[in-house]
C-alpha positions, 0 to 999 in steps of 0.5 A, a space after each residue: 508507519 513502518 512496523 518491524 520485529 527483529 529477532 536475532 536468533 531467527 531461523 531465515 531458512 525456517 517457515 515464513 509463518 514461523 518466522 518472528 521478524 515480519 516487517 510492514 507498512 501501515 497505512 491510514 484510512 477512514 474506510 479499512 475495508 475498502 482500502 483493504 480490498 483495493 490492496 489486495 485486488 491491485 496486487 493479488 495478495 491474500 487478506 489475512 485480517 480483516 474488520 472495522 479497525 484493521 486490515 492486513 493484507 498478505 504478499 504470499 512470499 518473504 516476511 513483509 505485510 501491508 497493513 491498513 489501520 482505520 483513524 477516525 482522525 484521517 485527512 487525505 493528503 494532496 498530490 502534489 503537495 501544497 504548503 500548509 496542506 496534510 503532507 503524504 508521509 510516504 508511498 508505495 511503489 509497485 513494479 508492473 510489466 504493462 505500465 499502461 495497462 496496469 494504470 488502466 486496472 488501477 483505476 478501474 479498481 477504484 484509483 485515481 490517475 491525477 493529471 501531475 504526474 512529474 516522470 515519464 516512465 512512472 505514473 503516480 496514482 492515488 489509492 482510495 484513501 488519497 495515499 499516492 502510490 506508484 507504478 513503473 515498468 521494470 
């Protein structure tokens, strides 16, 4: 889910924190802290929010969040997809400097590296939801 407020008349100079067009991912989880955690260790980025239903996970720079949503319904997708089998509805892809090195503290985070992997210069994880996600080096 893609989560998005405009307001026509924002001030894009003004504070980001008083700003009212914040913009964000929502992902799916049976397990909002740890999937919260795994976020925010992976990227650096501040926990805003967090309890048993909700997690959001602050970036420190432009309007955008990254919010994790308990469903006591979830059902891990499977990477790579197979017909008739819980689809991924979307991924992350994250730019790194040092693919090798960052794929390595991803998993030591608590990633998967699945042994698919259909490019060369990106490495497909999965989060500890089963979300894929992607590194690349820019």
């Amino acid at each position: 889910m893609l989560a998005y407020c405009h307001d026509p008349g924002v001030n894009e100079q003004a504070d980001r924190w008083e700003r009212h067009d914040w913009w964000g991912v929502v992902l799916d989880t049976d397990d909002v802290e740890t999937l919260t955690r795994f976020y925010a260790d992976l990227r650096g980025w501040s926990i805003h929010r967090l309890d048993e239903r909700d997690g959001s996970l602050d970036a420190g720079e432009g309007v955008a969040y990254l919010n994790i949503q308990y469903n006591p319904a979830y059902i891990r997708p499977v990477w790579p997809g197979r017909t008739g089998e819980q689809q991924m509805m979307l991924h992350l892809d994250f730019e790194v400097v040092d693919l090798e090195a960052e794929v390595d503290r991803a998993v030591a985070l608590g990633a998967e590296l699945p042994e698919y992997q259909p490019q060369t210069n990106v490495r497909v994880l999965l989060d500890p939801s089963g979300h894929p996600f992607c590194l690349y080096a820019g």
